[in-house]
C-alpha positions in Angstrom: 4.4 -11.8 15.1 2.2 -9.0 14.5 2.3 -6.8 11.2 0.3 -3.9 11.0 0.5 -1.5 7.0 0.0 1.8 7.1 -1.0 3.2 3.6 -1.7 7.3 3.1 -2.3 8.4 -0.7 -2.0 12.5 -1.4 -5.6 13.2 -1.4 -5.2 16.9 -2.5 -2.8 15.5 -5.3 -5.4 13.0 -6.5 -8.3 15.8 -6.3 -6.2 18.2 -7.5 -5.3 16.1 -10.9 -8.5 14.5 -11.2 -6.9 11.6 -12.9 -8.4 9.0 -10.4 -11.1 8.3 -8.0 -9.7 8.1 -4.3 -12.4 6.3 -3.3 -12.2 3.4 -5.9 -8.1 3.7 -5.3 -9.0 2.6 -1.4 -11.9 0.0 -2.9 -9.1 -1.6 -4.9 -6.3 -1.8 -1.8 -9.6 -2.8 0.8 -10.4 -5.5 -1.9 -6.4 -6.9 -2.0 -5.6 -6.4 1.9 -9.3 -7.0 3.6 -11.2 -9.3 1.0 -8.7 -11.4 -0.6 -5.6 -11.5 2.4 -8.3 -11.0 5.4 -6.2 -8.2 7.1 -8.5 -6.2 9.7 -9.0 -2.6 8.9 -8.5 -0.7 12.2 -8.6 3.0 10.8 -8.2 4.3 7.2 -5.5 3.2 5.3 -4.2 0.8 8.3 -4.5 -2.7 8.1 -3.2 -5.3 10.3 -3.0 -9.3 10.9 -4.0 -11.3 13.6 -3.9 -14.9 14.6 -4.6 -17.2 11.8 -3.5 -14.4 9.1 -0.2 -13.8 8.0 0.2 -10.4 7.2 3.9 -10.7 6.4 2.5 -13.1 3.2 -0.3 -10.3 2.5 2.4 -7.4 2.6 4.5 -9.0 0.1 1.8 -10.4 -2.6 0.4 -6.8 -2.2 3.7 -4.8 -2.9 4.1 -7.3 -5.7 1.3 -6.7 -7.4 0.6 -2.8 -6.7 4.0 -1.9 -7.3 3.0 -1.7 -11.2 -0.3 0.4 -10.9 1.1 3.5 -11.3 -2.2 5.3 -9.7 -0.8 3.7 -6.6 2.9 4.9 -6.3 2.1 8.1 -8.2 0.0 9.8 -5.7 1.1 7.6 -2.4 2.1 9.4 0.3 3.3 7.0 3.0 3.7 3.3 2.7 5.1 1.7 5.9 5.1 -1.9 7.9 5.4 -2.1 11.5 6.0 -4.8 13.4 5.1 -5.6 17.3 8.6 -5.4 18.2 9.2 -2.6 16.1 9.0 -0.4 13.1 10.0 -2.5 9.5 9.6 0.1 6.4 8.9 -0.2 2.7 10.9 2.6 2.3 13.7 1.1 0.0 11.8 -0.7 -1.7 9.3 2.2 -2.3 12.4 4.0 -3.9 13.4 1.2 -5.9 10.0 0.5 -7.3 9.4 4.0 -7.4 12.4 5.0 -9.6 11.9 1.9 -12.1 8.7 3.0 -12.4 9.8 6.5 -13.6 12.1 5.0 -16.0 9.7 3.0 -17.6 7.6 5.4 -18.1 9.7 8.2 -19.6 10.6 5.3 -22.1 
């Protein structure tokens, strides 16, 4: 099966704040998804698998471990999986991390 990530940060919101560097924010994702899980980069901020890679693995170790860096959910915009046979979203998962991630940090 094929996955393909689609990943869209609020770029006024990041330039806007100036708290971060949206080109070291996509370094940091390129670095996880491209050079560590070898997903192919087919436009910005869309990465997808192919045969050999399993980009179901590479989704999962990356929303585990960028679900804490709170540059990431703070100014993301869109954060969605597709599959070939259809459309598979991060969505409630997004929420759930996102939420927890508030709470800890009003703490």
């Amino acid at each position: 099966m094929i996955y393909k990530m689609i990943i869209e940060f609020d770029v006024e919101k990041v330039e806007r704040e100036g708290k971060y560097d949206i080109n070291k924010m996509w370094a940091m994702v390129d670095e996880f998804l491209v050079g560590e899980y070898k997903l192919k980069k087919t436009d910005p901020g869309v990465y997808v698998d192919y045969p050999g890679v399993d980009g179901y693995v590479a989704q999962m170790c990356f929303a585990t471990s960028f679900k804490r860096r709170s540059w990431f959910f703070s100014n993301l915009r869109k954060w969605e999986s597709h599959e070939l046979e259809g459309k598979r979203e991060f969505d409630p998962d997004y929420e759930d991390w996102k939420a927890a991630y508030e709470t800890r940090k009003a703490s």
